[in-house]
N, CA, C and O of each residue as an XYZ file, in Angstrom:
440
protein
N     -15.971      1.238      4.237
C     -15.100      1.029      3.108
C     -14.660      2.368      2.520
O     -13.597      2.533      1.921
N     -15.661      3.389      2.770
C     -15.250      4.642      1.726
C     -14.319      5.311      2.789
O     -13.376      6.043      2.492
N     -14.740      4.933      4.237
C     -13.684      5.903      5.062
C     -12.443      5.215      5.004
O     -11.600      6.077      5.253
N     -11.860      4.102      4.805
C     -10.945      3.067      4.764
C     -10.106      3.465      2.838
O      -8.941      3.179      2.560
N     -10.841      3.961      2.111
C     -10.509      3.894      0.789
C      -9.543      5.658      0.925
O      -8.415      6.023      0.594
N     -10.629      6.284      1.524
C     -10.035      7.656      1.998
C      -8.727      7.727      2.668
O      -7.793      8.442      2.308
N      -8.738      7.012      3.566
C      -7.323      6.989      4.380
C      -6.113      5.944      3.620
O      -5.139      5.642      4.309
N      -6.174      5.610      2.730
C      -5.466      5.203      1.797
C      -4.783      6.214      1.268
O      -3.578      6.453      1.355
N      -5.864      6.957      0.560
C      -5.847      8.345     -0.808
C      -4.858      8.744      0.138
O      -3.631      8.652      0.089
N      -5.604      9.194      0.991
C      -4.649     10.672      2.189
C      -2.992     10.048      2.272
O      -1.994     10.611      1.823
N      -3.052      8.726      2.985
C      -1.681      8.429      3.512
C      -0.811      7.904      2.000
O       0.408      7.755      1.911
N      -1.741      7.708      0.995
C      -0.734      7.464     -0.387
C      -0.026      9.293     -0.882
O       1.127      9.569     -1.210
N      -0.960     10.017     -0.783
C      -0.743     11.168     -1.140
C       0.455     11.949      0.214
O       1.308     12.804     -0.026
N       0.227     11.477      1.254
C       1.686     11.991      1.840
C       2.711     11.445      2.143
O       3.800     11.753      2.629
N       1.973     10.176      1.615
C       3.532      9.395      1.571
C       4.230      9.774      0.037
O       5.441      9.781      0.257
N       4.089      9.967     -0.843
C       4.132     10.490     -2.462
C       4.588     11.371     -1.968
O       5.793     11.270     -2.199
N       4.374     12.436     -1.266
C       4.946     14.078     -1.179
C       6.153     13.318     -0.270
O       7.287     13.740     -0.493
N       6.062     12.561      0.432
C       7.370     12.701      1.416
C       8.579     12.339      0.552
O       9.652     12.927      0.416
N       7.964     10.851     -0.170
C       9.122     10.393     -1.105
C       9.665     11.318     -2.077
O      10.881     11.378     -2.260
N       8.601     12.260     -2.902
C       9.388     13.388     -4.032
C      10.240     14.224     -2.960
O      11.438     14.422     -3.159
N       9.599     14.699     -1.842
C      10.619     15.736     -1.361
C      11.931     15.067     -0.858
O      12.966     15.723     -0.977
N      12.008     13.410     -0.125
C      13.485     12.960     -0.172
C      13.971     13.109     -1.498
O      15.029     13.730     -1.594
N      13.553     12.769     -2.341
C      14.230     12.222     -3.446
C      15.112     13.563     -4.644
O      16.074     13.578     -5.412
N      13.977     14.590     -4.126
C      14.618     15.434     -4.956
C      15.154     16.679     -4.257
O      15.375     17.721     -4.874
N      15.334     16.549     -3.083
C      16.222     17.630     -1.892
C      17.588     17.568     -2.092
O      18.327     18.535     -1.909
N      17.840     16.830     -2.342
C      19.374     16.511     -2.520
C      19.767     16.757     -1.049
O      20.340     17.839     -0.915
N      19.609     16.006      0.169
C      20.094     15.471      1.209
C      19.348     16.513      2.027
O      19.389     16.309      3.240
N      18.625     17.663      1.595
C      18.254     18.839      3.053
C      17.539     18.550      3.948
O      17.564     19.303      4.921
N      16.458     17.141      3.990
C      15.852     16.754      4.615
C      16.548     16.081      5.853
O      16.105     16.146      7.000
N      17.604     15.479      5.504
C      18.481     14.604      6.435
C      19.344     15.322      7.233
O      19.733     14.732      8.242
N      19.864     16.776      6.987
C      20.719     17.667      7.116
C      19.973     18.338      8.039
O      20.572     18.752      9.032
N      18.555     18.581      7.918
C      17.708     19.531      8.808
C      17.222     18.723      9.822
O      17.250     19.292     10.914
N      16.892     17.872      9.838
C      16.820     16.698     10.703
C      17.809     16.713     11.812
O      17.722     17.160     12.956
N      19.036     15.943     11.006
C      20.449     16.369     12.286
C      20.477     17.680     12.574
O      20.113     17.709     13.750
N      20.708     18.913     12.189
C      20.835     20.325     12.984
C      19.374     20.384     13.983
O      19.233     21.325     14.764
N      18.432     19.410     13.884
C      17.290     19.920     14.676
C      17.154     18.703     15.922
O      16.303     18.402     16.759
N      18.312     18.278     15.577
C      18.442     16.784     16.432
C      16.610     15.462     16.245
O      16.172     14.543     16.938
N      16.272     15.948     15.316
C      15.550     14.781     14.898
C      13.841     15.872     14.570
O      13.461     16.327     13.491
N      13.126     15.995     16.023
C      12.437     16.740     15.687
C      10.974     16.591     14.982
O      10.174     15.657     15.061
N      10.900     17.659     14.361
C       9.376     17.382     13.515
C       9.459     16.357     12.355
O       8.584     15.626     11.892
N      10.882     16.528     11.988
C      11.226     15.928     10.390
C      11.024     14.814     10.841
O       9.918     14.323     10.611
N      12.064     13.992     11.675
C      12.156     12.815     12.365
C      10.618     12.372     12.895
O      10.520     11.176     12.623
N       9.587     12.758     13.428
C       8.195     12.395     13.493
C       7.539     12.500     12.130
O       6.546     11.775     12.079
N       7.722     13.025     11.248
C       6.759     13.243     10.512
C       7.239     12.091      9.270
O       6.382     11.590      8.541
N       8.609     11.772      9.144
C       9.057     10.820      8.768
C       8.382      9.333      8.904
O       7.643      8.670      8.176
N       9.072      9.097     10.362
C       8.256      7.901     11.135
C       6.572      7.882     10.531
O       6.179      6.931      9.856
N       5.882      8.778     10.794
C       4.440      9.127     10.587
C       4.004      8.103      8.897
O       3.148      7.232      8.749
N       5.080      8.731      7.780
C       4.780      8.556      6.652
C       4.874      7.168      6.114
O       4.197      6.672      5.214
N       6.144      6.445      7.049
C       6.304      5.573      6.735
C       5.442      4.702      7.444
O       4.939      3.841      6.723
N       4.996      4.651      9.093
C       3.783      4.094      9.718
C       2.642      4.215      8.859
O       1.729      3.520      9.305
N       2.298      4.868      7.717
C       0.840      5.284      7.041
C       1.410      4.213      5.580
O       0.581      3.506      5.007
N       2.522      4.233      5.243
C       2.711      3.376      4.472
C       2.385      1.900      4.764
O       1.680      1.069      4.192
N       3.169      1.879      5.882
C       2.630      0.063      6.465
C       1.033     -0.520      6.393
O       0.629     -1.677      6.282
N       0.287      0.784      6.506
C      -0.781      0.401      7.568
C      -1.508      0.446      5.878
O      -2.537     -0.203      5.686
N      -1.002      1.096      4.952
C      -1.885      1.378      3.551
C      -1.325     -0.414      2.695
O      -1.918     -1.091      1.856
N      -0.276     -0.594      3.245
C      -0.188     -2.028      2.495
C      -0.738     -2.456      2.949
O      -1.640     -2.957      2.278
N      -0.790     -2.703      4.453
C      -1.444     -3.760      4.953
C      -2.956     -3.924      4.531
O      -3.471     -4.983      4.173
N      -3.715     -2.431      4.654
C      -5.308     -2.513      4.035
C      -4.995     -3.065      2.735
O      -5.932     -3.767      2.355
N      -3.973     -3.018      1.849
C      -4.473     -3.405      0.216
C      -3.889     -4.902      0.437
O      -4.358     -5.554     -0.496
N      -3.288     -5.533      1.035
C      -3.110     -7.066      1.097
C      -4.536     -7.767      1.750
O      -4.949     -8.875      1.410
N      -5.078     -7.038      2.578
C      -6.454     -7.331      3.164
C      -7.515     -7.107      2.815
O      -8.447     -7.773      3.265
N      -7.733     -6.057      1.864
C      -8.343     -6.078      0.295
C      -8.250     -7.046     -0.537
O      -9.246     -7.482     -1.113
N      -6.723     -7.654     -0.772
C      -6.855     -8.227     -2.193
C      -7.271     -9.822     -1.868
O      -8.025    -10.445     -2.615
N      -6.672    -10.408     -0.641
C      -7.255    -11.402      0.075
C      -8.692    -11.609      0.549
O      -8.898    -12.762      0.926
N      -9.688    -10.821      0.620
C     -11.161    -10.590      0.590
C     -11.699    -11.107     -1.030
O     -12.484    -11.979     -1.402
N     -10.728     -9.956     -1.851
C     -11.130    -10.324     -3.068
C     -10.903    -11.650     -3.858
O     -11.519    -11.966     -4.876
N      -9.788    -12.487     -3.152
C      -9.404    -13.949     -3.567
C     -10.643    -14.489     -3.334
O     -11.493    -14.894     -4.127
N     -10.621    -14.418     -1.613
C     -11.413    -15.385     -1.431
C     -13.067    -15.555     -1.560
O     -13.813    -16.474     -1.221
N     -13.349    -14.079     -2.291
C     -14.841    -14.246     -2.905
C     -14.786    -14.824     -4.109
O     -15.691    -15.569     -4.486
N     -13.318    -14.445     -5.138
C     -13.521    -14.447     -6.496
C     -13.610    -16.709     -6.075
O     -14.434    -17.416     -6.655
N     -12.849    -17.135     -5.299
C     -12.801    -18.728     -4.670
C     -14.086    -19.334     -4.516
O     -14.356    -20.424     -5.021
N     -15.159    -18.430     -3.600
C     -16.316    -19.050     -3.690
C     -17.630    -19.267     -4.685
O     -18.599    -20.023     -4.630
N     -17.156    -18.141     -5.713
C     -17.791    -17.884     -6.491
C     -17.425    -19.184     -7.708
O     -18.299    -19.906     -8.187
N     -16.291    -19.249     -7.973
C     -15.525    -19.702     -8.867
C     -15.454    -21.320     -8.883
O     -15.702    -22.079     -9.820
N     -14.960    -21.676     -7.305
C     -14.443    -22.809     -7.035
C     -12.913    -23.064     -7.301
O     -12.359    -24.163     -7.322
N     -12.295    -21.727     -7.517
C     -10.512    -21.870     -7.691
C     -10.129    -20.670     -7.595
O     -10.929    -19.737     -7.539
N      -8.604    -20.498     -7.557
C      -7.927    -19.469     -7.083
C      -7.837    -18.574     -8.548
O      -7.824    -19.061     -9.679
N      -7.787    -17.337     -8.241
C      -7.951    -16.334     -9.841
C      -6.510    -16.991    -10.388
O      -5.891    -17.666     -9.566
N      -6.022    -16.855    -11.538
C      -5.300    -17.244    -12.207
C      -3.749    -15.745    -11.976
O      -2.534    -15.833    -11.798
N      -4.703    -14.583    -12.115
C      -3.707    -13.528    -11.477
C      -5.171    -12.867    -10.839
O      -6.353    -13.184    -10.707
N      -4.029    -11.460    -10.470
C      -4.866    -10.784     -9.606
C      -5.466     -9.659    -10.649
O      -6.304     -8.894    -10.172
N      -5.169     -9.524    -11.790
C      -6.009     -8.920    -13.076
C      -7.407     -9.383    -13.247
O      -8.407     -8.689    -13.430
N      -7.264    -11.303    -13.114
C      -8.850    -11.773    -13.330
C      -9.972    -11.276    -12.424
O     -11.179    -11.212    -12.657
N      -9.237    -10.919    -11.264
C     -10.423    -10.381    -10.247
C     -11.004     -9.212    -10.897
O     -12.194     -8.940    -11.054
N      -9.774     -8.451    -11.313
C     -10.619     -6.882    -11.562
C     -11.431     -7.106    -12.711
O     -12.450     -6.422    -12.802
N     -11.050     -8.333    -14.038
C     -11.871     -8.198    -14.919
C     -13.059     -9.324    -14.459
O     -13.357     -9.977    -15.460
N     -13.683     -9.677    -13.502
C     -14.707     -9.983    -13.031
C     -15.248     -9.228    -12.100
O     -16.309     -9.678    -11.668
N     -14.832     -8.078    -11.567
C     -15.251     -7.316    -11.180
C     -15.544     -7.445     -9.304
O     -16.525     -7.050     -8.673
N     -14.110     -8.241     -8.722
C     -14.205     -8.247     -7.648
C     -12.920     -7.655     -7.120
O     -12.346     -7.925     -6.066
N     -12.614     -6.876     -7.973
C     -11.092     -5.379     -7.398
C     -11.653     -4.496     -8.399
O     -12.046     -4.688     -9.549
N     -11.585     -3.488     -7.659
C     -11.541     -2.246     -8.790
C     -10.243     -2.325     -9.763
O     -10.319     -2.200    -10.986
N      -9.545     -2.455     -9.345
C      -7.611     -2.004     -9.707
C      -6.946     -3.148     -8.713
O      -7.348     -3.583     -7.634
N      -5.754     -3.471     -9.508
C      -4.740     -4.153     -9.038
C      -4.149     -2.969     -8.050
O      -3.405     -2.134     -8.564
N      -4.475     -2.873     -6.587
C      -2.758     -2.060     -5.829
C      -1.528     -2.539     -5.901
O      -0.997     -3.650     -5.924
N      -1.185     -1.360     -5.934
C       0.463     -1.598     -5.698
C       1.145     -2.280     -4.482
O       0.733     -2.103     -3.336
N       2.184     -3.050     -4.779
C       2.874     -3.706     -3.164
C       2.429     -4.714     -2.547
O       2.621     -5.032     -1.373
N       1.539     -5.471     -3.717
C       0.575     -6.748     -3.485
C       1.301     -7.720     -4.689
O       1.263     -7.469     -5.893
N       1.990     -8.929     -4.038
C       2.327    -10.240     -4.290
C       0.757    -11.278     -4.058
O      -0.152    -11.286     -3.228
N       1.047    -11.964     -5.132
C      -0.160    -13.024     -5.307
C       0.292    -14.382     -5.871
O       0.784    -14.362     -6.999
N       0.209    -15.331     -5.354
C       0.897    -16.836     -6.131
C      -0.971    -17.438     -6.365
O      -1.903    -17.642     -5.587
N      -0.812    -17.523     -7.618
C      -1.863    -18.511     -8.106
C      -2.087    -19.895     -7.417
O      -3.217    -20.326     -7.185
N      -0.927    -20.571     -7.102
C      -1.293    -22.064     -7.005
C      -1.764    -22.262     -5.741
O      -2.360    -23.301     -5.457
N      -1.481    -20.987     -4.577
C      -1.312    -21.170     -3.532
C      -2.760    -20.373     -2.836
O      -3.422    -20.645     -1.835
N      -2.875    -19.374     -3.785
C      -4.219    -18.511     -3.679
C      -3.507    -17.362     -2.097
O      -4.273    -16.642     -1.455
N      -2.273    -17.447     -1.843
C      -1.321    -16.926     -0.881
C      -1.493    -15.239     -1.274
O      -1.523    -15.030     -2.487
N      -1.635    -13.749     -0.188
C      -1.577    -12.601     -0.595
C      -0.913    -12.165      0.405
O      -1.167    -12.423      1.581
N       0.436    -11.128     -0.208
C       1.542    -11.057      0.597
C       1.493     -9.540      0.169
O       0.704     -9.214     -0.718
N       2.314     -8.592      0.772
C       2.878     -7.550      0.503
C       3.979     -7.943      0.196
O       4.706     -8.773      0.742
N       4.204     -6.925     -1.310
C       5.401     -7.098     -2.139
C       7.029     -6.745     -0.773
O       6.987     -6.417      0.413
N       7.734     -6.904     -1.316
C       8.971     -6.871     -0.499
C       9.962     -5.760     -1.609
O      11.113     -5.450     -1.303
């Protein structure tokens, strides 16, 4: 779990640097890319966004662990995904996690 919580941190933290540096380059990333015909930028891109997938996917598979203990414990689906943390079966709500109460359903946000 702690090596799994780690590779979260890591791939949230370069996915965070990738997004500030698109966002606030004002296009040089995309520009260096094409003059380099794709390249490191173009892998390291792909890379950030593959570490993104794979970091939702652990926190939808997290928060679905955490349903379905807060379920056996309980005998019903949490009401949100707040009640878990204040019973103490999530640390924190993640980000990019959809939850329907009635359905006890855990999706990555869209």
């Amino acid at each position: 779990m702690k090596k799994l919580l780690f590779l979260i941190v890591v791939g949230g933290a370069c996915y965070g640097i990738y997004r500030w540096l698109e966002d606030y380059s004002g296009g040089v990333l995309d520009k260096a890319a094409k003059e380099a015909g794709g390249g490191a930028l173009t892998r390291g891109r792909e890379l950030a966004d593959r570490a993104a997938g794979k970091i939702a996917g652990a926190n939808v598979e997290m928060v679905k662990q955490a349903v379905s203990r807060f379920k056996e414990v309980n005998g019903r689906n949490p009401s949100s995904l707040e009640e878990t943390v204040d019973k103490g079966f999530l640390e924190s709500v993640p980000q990019g996690v959809s939850y329907d109460p009635a359905t006890g359903e855990v999706t990555a946000a869209q």
